[in-house]
Biopython code that builds the backbone (N, CA, C, O; Angstrom):
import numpy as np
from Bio.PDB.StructureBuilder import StructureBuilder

atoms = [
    (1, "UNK", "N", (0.856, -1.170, 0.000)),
    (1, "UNK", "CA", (0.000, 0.000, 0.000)),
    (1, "UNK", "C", (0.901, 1.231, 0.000)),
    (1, "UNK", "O", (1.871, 1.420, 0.735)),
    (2, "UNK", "N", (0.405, 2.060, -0.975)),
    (2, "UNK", "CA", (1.848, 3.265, -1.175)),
    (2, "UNK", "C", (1.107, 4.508, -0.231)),
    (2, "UNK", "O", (-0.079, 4.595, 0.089)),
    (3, "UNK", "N", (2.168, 5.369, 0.069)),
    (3, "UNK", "CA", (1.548, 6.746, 0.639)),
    (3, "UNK", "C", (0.202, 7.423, 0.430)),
    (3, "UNK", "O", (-0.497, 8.030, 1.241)),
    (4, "UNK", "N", (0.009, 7.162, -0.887)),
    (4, "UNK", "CA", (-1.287, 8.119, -1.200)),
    (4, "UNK", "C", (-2.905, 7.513, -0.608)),
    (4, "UNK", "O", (-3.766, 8.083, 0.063)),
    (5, "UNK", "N", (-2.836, 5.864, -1.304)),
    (5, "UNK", "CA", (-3.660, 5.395, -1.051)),
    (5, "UNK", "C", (-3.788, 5.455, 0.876)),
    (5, "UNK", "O", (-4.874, 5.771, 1.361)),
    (6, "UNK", "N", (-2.828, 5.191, 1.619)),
    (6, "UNK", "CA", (-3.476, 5.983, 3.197)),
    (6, "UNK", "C", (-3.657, 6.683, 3.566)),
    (6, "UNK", "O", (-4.455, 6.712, 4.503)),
    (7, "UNK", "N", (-2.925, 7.984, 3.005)),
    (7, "UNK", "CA", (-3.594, 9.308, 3.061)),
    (7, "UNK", "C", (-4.966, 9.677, 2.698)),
    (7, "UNK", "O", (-5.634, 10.492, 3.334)),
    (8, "UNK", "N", (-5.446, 8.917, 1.435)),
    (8, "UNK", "CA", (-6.612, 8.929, 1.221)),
    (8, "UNK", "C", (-7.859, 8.023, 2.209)),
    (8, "UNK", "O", (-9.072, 8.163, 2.362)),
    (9, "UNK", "N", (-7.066, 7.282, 2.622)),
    (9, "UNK", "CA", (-7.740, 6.384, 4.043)),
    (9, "UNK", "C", (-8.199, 7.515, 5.146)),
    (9, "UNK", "O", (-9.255, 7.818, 5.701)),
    (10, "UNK", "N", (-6.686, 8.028, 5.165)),
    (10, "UNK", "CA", (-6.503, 8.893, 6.583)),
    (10, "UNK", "C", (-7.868, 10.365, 6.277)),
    (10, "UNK", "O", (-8.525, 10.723, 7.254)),
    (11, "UNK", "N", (-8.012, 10.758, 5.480)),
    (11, "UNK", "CA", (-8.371, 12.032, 4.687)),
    (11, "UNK", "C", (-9.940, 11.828, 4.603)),
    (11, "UNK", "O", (-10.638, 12.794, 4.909)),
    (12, "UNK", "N", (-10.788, 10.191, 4.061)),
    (12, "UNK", "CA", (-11.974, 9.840, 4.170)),
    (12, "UNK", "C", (-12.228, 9.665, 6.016)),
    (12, "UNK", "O", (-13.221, 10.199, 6.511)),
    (13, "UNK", "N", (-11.536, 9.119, 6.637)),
    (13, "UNK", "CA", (-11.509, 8.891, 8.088)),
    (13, "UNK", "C", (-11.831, 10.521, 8.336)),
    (13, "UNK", "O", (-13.037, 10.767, 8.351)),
    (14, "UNK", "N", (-11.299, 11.210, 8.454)),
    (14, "UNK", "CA", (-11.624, 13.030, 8.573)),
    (14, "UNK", "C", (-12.839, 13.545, 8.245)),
    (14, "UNK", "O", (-13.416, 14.425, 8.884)),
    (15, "UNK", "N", (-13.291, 12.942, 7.128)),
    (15, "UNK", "CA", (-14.063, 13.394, 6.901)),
    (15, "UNK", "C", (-15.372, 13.042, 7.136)),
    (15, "UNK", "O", (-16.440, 13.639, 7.000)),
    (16, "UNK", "N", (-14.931, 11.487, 7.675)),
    (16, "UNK", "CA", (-16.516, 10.626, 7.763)),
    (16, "UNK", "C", (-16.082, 10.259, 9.556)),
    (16, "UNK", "O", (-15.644, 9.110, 9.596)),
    (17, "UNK", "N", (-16.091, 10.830, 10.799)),
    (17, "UNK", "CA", (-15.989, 10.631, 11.595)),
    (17, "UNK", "C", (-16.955, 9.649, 11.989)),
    (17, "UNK", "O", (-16.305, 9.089, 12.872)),
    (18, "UNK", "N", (-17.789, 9.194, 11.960)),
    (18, "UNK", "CA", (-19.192, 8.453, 12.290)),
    (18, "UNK", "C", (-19.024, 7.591, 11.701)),
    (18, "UNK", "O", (-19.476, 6.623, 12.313)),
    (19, "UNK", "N", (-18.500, 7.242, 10.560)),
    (19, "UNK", "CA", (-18.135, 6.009, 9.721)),
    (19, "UNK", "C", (-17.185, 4.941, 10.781)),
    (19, "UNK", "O", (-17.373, 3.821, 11.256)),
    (20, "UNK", "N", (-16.142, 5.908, 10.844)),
    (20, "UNK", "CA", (-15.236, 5.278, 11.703)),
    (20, "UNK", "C", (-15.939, 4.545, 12.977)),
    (20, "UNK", "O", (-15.714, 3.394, 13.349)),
    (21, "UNK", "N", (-16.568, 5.197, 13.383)),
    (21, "UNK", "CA", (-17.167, 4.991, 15.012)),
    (21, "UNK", "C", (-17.852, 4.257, 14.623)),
    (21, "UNK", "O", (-17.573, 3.291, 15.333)),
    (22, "UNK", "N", (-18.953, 3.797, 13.685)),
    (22, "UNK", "CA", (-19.771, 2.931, 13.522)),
    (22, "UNK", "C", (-19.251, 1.342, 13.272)),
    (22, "UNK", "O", (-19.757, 0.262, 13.576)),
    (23, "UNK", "N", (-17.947, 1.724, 12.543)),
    (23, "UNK", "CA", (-17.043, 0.799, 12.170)),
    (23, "UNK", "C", (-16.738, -0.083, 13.120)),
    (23, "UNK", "O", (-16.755, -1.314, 13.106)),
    (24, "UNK", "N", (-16.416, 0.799, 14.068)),
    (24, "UNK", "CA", (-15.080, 0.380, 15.405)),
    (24, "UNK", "C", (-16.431, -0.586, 16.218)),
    (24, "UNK", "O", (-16.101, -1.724, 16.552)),
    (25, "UNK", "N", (-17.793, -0.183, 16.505)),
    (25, "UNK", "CA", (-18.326, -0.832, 17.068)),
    (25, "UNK", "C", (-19.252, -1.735, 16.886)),
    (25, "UNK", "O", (-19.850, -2.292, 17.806)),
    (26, "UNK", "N", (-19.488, -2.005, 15.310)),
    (26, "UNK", "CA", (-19.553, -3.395, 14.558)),
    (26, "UNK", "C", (-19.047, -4.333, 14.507)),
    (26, "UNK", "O", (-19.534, -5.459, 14.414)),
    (27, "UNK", "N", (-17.615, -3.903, 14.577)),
    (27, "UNK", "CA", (-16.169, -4.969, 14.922)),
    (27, "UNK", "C", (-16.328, -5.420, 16.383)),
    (27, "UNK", "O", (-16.218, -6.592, 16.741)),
    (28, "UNK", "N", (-16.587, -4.419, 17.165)),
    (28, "UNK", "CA", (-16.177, -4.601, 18.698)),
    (28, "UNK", "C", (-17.929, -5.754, 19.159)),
    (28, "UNK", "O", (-17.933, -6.589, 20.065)),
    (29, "UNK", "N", (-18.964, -5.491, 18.405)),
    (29, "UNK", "CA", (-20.354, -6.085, 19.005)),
    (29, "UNK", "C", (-19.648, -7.372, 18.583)),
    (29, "UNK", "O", (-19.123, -8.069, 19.451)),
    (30, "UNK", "N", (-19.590, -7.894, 16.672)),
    (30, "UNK", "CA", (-19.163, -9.079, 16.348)),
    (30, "UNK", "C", (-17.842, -9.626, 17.075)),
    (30, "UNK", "O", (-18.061, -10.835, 17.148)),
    (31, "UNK", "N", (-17.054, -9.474, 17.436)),
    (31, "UNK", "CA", (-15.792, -9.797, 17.760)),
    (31, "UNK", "C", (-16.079, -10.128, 19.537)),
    (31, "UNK", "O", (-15.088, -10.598, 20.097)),
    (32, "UNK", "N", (-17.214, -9.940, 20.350)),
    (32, "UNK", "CA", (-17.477, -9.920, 21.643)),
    (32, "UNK", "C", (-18.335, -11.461, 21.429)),
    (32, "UNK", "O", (-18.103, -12.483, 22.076)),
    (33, "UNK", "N", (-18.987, -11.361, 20.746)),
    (33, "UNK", "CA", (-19.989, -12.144, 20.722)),
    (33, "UNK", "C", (-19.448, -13.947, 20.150)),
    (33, "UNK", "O", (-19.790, -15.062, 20.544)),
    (34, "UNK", "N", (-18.547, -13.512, 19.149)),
    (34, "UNK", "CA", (-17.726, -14.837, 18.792)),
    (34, "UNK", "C", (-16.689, -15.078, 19.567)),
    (34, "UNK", "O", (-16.272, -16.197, 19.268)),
    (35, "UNK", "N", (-16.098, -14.644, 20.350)),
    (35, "UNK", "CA", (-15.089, -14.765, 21.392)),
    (35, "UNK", "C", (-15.543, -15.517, 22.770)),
    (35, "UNK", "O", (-14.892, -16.282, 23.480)),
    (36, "UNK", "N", (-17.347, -14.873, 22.953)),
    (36, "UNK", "CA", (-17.545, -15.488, 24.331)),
    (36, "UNK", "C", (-17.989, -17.028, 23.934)),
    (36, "UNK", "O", (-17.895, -17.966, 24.725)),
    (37, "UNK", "N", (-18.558, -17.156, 22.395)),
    (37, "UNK", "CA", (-19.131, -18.687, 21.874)),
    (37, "UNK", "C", (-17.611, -19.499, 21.613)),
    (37, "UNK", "O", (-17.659, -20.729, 21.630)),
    (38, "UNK", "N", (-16.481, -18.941, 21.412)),
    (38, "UNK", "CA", (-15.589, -19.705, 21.185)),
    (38, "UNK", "C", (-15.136, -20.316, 22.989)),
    (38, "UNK", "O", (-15.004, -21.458, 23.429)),
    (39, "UNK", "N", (-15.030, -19.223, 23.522)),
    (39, "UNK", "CA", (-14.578, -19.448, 24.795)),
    (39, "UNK", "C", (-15.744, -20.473, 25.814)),
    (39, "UNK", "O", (-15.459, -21.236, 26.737)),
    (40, "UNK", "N", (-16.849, -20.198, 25.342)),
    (40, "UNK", "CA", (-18.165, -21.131, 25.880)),
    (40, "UNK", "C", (-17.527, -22.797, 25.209)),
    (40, "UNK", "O", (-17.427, -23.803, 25.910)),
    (41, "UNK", "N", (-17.281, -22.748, 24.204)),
    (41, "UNK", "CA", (-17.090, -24.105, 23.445)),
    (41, "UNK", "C", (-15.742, -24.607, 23.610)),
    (41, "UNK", "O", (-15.356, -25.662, 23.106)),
    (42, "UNK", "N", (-14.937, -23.738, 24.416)),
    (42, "UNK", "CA", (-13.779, -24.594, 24.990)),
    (42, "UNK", "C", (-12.692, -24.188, 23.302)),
    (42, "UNK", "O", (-11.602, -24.717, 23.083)),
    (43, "UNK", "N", (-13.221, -23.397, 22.569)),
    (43, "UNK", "CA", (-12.468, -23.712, 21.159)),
    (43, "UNK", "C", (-11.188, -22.782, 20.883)),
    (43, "UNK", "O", (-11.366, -21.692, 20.341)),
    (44, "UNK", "N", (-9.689, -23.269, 21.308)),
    (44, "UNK", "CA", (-8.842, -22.383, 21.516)),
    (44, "UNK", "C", (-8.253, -21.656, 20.317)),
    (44, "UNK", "O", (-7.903, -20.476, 20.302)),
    (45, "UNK", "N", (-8.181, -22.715, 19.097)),
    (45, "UNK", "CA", (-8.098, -22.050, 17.798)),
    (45, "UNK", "C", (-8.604, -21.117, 17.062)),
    (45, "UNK", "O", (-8.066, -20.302, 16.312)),
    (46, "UNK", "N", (-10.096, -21.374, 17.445)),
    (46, "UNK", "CA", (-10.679, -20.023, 17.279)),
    (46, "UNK", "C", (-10.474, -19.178, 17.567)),
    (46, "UNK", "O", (-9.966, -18.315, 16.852)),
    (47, "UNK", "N", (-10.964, -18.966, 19.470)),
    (47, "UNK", "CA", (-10.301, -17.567, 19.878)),
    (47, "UNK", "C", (-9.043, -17.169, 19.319)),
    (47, "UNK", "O", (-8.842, -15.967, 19.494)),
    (48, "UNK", "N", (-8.217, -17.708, 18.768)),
    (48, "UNK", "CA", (-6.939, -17.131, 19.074)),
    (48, "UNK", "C", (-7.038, -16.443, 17.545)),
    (48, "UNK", "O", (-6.456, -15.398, 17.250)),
    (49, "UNK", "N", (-7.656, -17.011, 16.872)),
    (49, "UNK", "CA", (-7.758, -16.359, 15.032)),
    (49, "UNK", "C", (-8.981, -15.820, 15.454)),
    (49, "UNK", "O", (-9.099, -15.007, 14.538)),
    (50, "UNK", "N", (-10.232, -15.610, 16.312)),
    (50, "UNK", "CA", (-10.663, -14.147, 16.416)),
    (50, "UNK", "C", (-10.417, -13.285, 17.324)),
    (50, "UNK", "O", (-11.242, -12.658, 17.989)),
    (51, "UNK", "N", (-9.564, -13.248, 17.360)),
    (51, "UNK", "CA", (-8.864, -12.374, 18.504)),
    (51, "UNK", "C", (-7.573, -11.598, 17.531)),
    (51, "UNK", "O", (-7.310, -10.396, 17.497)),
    (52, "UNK", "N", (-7.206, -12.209, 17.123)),
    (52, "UNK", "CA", (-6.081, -11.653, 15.873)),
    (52, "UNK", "C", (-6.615, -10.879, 14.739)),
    (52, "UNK", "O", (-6.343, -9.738, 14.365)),
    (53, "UNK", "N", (-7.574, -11.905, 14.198)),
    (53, "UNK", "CA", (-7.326, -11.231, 12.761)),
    (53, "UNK", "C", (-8.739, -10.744, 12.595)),
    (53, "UNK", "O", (-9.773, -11.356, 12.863)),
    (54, "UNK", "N", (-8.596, -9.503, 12.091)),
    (54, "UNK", "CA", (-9.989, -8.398, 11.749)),
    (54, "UNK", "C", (-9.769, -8.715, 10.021)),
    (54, "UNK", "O", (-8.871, -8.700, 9.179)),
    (55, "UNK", "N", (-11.528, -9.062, 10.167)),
    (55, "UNK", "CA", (-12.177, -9.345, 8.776)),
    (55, "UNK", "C", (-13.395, -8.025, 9.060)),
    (55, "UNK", "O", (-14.242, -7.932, 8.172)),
    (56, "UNK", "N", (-13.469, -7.350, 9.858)),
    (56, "UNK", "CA", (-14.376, -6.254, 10.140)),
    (56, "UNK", "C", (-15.708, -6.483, 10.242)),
    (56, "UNK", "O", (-16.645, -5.697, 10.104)),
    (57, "UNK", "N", (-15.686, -8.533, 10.694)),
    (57, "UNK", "CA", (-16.547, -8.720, 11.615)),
    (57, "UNK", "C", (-17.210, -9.967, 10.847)),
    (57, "UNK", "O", (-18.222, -10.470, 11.335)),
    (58, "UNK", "N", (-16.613, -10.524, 9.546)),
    (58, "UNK", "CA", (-17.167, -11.277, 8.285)),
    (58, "UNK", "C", (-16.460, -12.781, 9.263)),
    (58, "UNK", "O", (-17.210, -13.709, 9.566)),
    (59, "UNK", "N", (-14.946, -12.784, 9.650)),
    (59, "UNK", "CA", (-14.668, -13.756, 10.498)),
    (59, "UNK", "C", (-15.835, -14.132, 11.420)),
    (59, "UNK", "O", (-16.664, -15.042, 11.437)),
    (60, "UNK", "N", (-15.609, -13.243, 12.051)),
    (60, "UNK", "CA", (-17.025, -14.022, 13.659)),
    (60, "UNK", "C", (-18.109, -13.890, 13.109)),
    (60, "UNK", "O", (-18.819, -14.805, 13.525)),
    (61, "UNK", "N", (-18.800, -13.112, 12.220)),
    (61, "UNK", "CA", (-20.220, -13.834, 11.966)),
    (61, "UNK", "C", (-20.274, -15.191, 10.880)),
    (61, "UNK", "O", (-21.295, -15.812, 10.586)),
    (62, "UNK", "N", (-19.040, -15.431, 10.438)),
    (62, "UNK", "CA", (-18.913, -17.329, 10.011)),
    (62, "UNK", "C", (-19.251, -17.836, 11.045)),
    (62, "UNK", "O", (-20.393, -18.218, 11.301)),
    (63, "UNK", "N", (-17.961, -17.920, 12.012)),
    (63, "UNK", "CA", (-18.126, -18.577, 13.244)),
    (63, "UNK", "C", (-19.438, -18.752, 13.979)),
    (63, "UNK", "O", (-19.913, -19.811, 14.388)),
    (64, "UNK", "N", (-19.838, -17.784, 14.056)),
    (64, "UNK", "CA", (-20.953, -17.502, 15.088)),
    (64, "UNK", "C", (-22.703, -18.233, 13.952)),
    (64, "UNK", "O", (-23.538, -18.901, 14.561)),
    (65, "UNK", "N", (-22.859, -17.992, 12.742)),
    (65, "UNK", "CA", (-23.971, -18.323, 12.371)),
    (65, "UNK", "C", (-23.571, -20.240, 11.136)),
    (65, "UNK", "O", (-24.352, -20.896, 10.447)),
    (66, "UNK", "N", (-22.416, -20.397, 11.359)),
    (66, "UNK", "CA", (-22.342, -21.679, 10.718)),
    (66, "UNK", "C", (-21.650, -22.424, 10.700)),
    (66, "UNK", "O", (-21.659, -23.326, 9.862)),
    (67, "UNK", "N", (-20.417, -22.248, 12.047)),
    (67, "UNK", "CA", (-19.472, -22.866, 12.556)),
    (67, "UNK", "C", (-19.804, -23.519, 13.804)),
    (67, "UNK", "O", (-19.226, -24.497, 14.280)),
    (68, "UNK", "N", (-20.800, -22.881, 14.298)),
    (68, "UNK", "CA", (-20.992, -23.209, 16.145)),
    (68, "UNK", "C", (-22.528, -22.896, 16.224)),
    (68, "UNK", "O", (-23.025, -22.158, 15.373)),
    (69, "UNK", "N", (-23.444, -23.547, 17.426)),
    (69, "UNK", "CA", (-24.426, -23.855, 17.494)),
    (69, "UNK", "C", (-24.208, -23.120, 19.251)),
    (69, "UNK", "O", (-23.398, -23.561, 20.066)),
    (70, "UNK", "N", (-25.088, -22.022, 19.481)),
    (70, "UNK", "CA", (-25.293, -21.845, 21.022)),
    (70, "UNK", "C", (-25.638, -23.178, 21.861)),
    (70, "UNK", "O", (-26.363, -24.134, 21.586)),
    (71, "UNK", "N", (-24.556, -22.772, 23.404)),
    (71, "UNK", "CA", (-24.622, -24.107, 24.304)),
    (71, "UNK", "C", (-25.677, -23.814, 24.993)),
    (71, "UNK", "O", (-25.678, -22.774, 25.650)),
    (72, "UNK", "N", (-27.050, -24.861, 24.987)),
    (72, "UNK", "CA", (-28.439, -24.235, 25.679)),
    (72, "UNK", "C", (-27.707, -24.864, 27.020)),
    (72, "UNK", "O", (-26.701, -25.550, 27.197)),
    (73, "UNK", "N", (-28.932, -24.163, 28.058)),
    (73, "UNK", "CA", (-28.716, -24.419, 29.581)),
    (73, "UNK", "C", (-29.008, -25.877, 29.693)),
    (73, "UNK", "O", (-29.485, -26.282, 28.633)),
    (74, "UNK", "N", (-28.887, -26.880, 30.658)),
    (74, "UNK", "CA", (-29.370, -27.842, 31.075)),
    (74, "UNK", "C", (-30.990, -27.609, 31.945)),
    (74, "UNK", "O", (-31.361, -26.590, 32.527)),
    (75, "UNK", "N", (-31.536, -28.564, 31.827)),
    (75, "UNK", "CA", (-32.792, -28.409, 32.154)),
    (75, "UNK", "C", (-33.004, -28.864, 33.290)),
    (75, "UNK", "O", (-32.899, -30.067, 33.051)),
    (76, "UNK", "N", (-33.297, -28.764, 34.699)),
    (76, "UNK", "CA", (-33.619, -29.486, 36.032)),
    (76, "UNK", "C", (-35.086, -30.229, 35.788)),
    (76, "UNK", "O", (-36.020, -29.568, 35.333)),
    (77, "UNK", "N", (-35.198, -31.236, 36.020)),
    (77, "UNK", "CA", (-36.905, -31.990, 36.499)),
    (77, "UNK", "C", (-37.095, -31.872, 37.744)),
    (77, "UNK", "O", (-38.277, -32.079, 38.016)),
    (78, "UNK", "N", (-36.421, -31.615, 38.692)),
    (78, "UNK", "CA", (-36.837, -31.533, 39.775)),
    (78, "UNK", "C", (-36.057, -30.677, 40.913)),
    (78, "UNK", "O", (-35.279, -29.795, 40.550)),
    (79, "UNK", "N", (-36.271, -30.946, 42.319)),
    (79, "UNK", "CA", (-35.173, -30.415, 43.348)),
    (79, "UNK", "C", (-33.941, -31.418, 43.377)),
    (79, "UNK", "O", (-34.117, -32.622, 43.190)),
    (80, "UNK", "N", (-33.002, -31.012, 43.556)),
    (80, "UNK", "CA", (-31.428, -31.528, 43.592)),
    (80, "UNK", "C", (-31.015, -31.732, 45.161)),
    (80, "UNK", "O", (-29.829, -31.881, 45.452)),
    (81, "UNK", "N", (-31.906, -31.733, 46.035)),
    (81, "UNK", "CA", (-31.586, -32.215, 47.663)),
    (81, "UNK", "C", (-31.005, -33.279, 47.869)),
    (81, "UNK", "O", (-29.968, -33.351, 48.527)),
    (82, "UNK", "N", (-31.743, -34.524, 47.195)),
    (82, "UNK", "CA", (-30.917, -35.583, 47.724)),
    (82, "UNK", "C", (-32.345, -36.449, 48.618)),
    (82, "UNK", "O", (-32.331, -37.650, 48.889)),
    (83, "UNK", "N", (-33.346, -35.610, 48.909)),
    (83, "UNK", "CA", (-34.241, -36.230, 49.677)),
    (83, "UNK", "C", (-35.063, -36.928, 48.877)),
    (83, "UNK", "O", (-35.114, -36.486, 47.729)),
    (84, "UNK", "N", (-35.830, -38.023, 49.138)),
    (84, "UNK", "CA", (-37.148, -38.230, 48.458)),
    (84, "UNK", "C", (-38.335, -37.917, 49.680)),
    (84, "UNK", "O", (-39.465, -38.250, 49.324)),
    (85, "UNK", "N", (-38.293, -37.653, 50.299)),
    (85, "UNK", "CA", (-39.344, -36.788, 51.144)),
    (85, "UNK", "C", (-39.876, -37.615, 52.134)),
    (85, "UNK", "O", (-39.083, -38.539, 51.954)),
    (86, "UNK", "N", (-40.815, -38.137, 53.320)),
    (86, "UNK", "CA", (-40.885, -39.157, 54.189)),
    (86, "UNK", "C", (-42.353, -39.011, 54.759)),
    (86, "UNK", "O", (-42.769, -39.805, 55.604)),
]
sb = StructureBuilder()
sb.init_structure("model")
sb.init_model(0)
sb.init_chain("A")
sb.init_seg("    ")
for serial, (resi, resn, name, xyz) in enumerate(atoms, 1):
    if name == "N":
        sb.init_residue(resn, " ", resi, " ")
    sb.init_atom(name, np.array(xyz, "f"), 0.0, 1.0, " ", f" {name:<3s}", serial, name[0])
structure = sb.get_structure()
């Protein structure tokens, strides 16, 4: 990438302040959300490639809508005392 083309990065960034910010926290919602499902699933490879590498959020929503399946809660049938009652 030569000088101009980041200046012209740097120069649209100036000019579109809200772009940026909208940016930063698209990345930051997707990148929270696939991090806690990787870390829920025990999956260290993942975290560690979404934690690294910014796809500007195209990485973790793979992960998150066709890589991994949310871990539901376990379900209780009953009280967990230990009693059967007398």
């Amino acid at each position: 990438m030569d000088i101009a083309k980041v200046q012209d990065l740097i120069d649209l960034a100036k000019a579109h302040p809200d772009l940026v910010a909208f940016g930063a926290i698209w990345v930051m919602i997707w990148k929270g959300l696939a991090l806690w499902r990787a870390a829920e699933h025990r999956a260290r490879g993942w975290f560690i490639a979404i934690l690294i590498v910014n796809t500007l959020g195209l990485l973790e929503i793979i992960y998150l809508f066709f890589v991994t399946k949310p871990i539901k809660p376990e379900v209780s049938s009953g009280p967990t005392t230990g009693t059967t009652g007398s």
